[in-house]
Each structure stands twice: as structure tokens, then as C-alpha cells.
N, C-alpha and C positions, 0 to 999 in steps of 0.2 A: 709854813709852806701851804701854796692853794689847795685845795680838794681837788681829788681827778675829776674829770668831768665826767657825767653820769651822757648813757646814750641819747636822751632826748636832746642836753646841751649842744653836744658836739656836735647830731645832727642838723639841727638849727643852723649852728654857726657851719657849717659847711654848704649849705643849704643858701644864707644868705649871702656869702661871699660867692656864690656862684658856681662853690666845686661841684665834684663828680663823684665825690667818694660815696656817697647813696644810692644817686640815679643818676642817670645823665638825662633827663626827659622823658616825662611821662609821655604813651603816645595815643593814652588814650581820644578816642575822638578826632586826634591829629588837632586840639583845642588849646592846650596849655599846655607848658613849660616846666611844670611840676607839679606836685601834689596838689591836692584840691586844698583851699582855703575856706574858712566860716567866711558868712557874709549874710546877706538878708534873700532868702527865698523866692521862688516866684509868686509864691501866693502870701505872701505875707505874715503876719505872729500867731501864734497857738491862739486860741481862743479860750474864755472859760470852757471848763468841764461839762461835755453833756449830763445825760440821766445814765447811760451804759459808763461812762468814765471814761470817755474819749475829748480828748484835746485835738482839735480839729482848725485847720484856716477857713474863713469866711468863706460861706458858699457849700461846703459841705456836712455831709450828713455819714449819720453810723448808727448800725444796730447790730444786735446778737443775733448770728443766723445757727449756733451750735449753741450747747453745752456738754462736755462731757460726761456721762452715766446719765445723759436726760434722752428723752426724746426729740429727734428734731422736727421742730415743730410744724404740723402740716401731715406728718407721717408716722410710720410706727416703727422706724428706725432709731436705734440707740447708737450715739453718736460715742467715737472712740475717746479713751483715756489719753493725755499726752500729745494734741495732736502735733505735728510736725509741717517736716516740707510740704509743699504744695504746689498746685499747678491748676489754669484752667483749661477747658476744651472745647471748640465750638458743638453745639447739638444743635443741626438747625437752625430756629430760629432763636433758641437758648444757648444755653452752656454748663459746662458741669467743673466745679470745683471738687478735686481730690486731695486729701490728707493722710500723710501717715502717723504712726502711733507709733509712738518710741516708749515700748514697754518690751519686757520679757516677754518671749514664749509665744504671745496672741498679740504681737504688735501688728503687725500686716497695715491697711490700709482702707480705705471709707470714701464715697464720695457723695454731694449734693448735687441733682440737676434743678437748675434753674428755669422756668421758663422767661420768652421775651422781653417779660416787664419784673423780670427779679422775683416773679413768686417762687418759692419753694415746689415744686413737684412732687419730687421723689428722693431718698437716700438710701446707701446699700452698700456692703463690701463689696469690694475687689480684688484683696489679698486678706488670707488667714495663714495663724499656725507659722509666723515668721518672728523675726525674733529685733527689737530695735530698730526699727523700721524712721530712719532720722531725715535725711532728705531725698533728694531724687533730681528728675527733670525730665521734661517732656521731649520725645521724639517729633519730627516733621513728619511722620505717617501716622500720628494720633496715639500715641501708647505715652503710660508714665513708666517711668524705670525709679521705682521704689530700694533703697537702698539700706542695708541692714549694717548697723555701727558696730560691729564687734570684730575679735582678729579674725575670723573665718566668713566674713558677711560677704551675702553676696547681693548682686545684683539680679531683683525680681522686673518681669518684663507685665506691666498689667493693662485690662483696657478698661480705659475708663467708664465706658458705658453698661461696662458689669455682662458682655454678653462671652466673652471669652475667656478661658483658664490662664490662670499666671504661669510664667516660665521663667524659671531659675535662668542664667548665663552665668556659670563657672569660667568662664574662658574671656571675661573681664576683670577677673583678677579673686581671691578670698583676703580681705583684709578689713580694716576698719572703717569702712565706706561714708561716704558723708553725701555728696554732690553729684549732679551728673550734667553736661548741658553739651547738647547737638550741634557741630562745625557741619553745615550740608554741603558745603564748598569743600571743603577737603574730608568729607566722609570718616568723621572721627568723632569720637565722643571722649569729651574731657572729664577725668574724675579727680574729686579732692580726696584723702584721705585725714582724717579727724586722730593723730598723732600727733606731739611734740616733736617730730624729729621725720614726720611722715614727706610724701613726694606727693608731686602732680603727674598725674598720667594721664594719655589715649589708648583707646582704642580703637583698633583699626579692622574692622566686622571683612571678613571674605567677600560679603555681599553688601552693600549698603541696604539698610532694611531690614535685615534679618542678623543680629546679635548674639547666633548661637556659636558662630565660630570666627576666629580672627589672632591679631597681634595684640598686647597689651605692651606698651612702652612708655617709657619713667623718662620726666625732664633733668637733663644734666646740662650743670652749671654751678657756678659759685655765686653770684651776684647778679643787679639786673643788667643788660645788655643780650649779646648774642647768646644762645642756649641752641641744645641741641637733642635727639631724642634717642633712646638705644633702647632695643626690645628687652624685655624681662623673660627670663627662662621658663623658668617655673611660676607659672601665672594659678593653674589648680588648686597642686598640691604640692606641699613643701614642705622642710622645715626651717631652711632659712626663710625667716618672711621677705616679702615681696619686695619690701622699703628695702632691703638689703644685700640684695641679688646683682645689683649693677653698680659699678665703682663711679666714683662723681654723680651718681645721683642727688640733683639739689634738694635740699633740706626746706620745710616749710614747718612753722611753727603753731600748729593746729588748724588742720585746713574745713573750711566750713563752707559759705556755700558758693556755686557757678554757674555762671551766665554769660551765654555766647550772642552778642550781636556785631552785627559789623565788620566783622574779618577779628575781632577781638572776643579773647575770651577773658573776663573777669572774674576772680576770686577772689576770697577773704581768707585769711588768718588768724585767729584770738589771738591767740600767744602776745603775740606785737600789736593787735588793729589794724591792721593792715589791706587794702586791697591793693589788688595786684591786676596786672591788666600786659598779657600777652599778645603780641600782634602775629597773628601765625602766619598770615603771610612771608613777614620778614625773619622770621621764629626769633623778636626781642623780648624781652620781658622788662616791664618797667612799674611803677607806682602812680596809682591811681588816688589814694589817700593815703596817709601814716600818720597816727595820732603825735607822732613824735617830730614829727614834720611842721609841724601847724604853727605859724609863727605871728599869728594875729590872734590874739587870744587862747582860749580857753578851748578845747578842743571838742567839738560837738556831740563825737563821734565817737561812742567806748562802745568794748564787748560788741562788736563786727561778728555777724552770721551769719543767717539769710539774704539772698541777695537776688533784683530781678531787676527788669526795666523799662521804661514806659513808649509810648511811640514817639516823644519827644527825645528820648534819644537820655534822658532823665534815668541815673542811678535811683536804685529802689537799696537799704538796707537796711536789716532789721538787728534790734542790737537783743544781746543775752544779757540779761538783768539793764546792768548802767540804768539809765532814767526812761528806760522800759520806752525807746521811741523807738521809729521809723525814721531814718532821716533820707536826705536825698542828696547828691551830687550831679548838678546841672554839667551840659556838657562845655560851661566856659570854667567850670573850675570849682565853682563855689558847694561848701558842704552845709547844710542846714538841717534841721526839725521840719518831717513834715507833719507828725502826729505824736501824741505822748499817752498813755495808756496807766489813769491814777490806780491806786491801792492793790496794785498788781508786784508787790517788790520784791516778791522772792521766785518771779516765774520770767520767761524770757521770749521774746515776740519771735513767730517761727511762720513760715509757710509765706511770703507774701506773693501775688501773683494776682494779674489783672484781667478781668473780663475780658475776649476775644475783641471787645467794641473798644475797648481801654478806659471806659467809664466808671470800672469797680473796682476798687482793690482788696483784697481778701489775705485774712491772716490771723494768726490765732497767737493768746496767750496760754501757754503749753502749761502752764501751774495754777493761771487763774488767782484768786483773792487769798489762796489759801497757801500755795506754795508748797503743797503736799507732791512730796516727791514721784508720787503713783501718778501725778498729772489727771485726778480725778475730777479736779474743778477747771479743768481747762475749758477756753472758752475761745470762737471763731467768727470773726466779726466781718462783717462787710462794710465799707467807706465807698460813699460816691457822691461825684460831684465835676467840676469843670476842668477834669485832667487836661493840661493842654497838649497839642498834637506833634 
């Protein structure tokens, strides 16, 4: 008797007959017809290994703008353990890159301003005294929403420029927080939660702007197509958790990071590799990539986390361990390597996010050469070069 077919098989073969039993059409970009496929880049193949250990295409360049427990250099700031998500912000004629620290206790958050031409400035906290501090995302009125990964995490409200106090918002939910990323068209903010068995939510603020008080609501559904939203009761305090509170609540299998452009919000999931790509407008949900989908080779794309995007309309993701890159998903479909990061094997590329001008992209390895789980050798790098438009 044959062997049963394993999920990546079956999906394949459903996949290339044309069925519907996975997706019925990605809608990402409104570009293609299904999941992203490998293919050759826009920039072309890795190149040898810089002096930093950066695997880079023709035309760009990279250096170390952090080190964890070092000073960053320029200043007499000691840059955090672990850094994490990230985000940039215009200052100016500069910009300031923010990280958070995914440690116990004194996780909180750190930022670099940069001036005009990429010098270093200044670095400083923004958030202390928080506890896992893993991704976040930036607001359209200038603040990060730094997010704490444990069952009680909440979402911290910080400002970048270091001149005002952070603000807890309990009434976006206490759970395992991962993601956060701003719909300004429909006045919501989409969050992942970093679960096996966790949900996607919004939040829907009283006021636009101000995130102290509102609706928290979980996506129900079973598959991708039509979904739908139903408020969560107990968003505070609880003791059934939050994931649990509404019936048909759809299930996501480790939710990592999210990003809104376009009327589409996109997320990741480890569990699978998966990205995901809801069209809120029409409230569908469909697949943007699925490692199990890939029917032209060898799948680029493992261990899916951070996730951002460029003004070409160009997927940014960064993977957790696998071959420690950055890859990219162009909006015709194709998934490639934009970067590869050597003797880094035991640490996972976290925070990416591009300069205001879209000339830099910035991101760190959270473990560094060492792979020390305190994220003490962690290291934040800057990449720049001819991103196209």
C-alpha cells in the first residue's frame, strides 16, 4: 500500500491541478494567482561575504551600527541585549531607528538617531522595567507600540525621540503579544499573537490616535476566503485567555510579524512558514507565501518572522535561524535571498525596517556569533544601496 501523503504533497498536488482546497487566490497586490514562487531576484545573486559577514547583491554595502553590552559607537549609550522588532522615524532631516530587547524584566526598548548623511548622533532608551519586549509597529502619528511576549504582555505606547513617557494600553488585549501594524483607512490596528493555536486581532481605539480605550476583536474563520470579526469580552482581565473567549475564532500557528500597506494586512506564522495576506476591504484572507506550496524547487523561505516592506511595493522577511537571511517577495510573485548573514547559526534576524528615504534597511541579529540565549552578542546592522522605487 502507498504512504499517505504528507501536507506539503497533497498541497502541491492540489495546488497544481488547480484546486481550492488551500487557497482559492492570493490577493495579494491583486498580482498573482497564488502563492509566491522562487525565481531570480531583482538584484541579482548573493555576493561573497563582506568584512561584517554580510552576503549582499552587487551595489550594496553594510556595517555594524550596534553591538549589544557595547557602546554605540559615537556615543555613550550601551546598546540593549537581544535586540528585536524595529521601526524607523523621520527626525528632520535624519531619522531614528528603534529596537526592542527581548529579555526578562529590563527588556523595554533603545533607539538610534541618525543624522542626514547616516552619521550616528545620539542613542537612548525609550522604554524601561518591561518584560520581553519582541516586536511592535509604528503608528502614522509618530509613536512605536512596543510589544511584551508573555501571557499577560501588554502593549507599551513609546516615543521615539525619547521626549515623552511610555504608556501601557491594557484595553488592547493581555496576552502573548508579538506584532502590531496601523490600517489608517479603517482606524484599526492589527495584532499577531506568538501561540500555537493563538488568533489575529484588531483593535478598534474610541478615538483614532489615542489607544487608551476601545474594542479588541479576534478573526473568525476556518480557512482562507471570507472571515469575519467578533469582539472579545474580556480583553483586561481574565481568566479564560483572550485566544479563547470567542467560538470560531481562527486558529494561527505562531503568529510573528505584521504589516499593513495597501488596503492589505500581512502576517507570518512559524509553525507552517507561512505568510498570510488579508484584504480588509473585502475582509478575505488568502496566502501570500507557504513553504509547502513552492513547487519549483527548493523552498527559499524557512523560519518566517519579521516582516516589513519597501516602496516598491517589495515584501521585506526576515527568517529565525534557517540560513539566517532576509528574503524578499516582489509583487509579481517571486520569493528570493535578498541578504544572508555568515556565522551567525544559532541567532535569528529580527527588526527589519527601512529609512524614511527607503535607501537603508536596518535589522539585527538577536544572538550574534555566539548564540547566547541572553542575546548578549547581538548585533544591528545597516544595509544601503539602490533599493528600487
Amino acid at each position: 500500500m502507498s504512504a499517505p501523503l504528507n501536507r506539503r504533497t497533497f498541497l502541491r498536488a492540489t495546488t497544481i491541478a488547480g484546486g481550492t482546497t488551500a487557497f482559492s487566490g492570493a490577493l495579494w497586490h491583486q498580482a498573482f494567482a497564488g502563492p509566491a514562487q522562487p525565481g531570480p531576484g531583482p538584484y541579482g545573486p548573493l555576493l561573497a561575504a563582506d568584512g561584517n559577514g554580510l552576503r549582499l547583491p552587487k551595489g550594496f554595502t553594510g556595517r555594524v551600527v550596534a553591538r549589544s553590552m557595547q557602546r554605540v559607537p559615537g556615543t555613550r549609550h550601551t546598546w540593549h541585549p537581544a535586540p528585536d522588532g524595529g521601526a524607523c522615524f523621520r527626525d528632520g532631516d535624519g531619522w531614528v531607528y528603534v529596537s526592542n530587547s527581548e529579555v526578562p524584566l529590563v527588556g523595554g526598548a533603545s533607539a538610534v538617531r541618525f543624522a542626514a548623511d547616516g552619521t550616528v548622533n545620539s542613542a537612548y532608551r525609550i522604554l524601561n522595567a518591561t518584560t520581553l519586549n519582541c516586536a511592535g509597529g509604528a503608528t502614522p502619528w509618530g509613536t512605536w507600540l512596543s510589544c511584551e511576549e508573555h501571557d499577560y504582555g501588554l502593549v507599551y505606547e513609546t516615543d521615539p525621540m525619547g521626549n515623552r513617557a511610555a504608556r501601557a494600553h491594557p484595553a488592547m488585549g493581555r496576552f502573548k503579544h508579538e506584532a502590531a501594524a496601523c490600517d489608517p483607512e479603517r482606524q484599526v490596528v492589527y495584532l499577531t499573537e506568538d501561540q500555537p493555536n493563538g488568533c489575529l486581532y484588531r483593535f478598534r481605539p474610541t478615538t483614532w490616535g489615542d489607544l487608551s480605550e476601545g474594542a479588541l476583536e479576534v478573526l473568525l474563520g476556518t480557512d482562507t476566503g471570507p472571515v469575519r470579526w467578533a469582539q472579545v469580552p474580556n480583553p483586561r482581565l481574565w481568566i479564560t485567555p483572550i485566544r479563547d473567549q470567542v467560538p470560531g475564532a481562527m486558529r494561527f500557528n505562531g503568529g510573528e510579524g505584521c504589516y499593513y500597506a495597501g488596503g492589505i494586512c500581512y502576517f507570518t506564522t512559524k509553525g507552517d512558514n507561512r505568510v498570510w495576506a488579508y484584504d480588509a476591504a473585502a475582509e478575505r484572507l488568502d496566502l501570500t507565501y507557504d513553504d509547502d506550496l513552492v513547487t519549483n524547487g527548493e523552498p527559499p523561505l524557512t523560519g518566517v518572522d519579521n516582516i516589513t516592506g519597501a516602496f516598491s511595493g517589495d515584501l521585506y522577511i526576515a527568517e529565525d535561524g534557517a540560513d539566517m537571511e532576509i528574503n524578499l517577495i516582489t509583487p509579481d510573485g517571486t520569493v528570493t535571498p535578498f541578504l544572508r548573514v555568515l556565522g551567525h547559526d544559532e541567532s535569528e534576524i529580527t527588526g527589519p525596517a527601512f529609512s524614511p528615504d527607503g535607501t537603508r534597511l536596518y535589522f539585527s541579529s538577536q544572538r550574534g556569533k555566539s548564540g547566547f540565549a541572553a542575546g548578549t552578542d547581538g548585533y544591528t546592522y545597516e544595509v544601503a544601496g539602490p533599493f528600487r522605487r
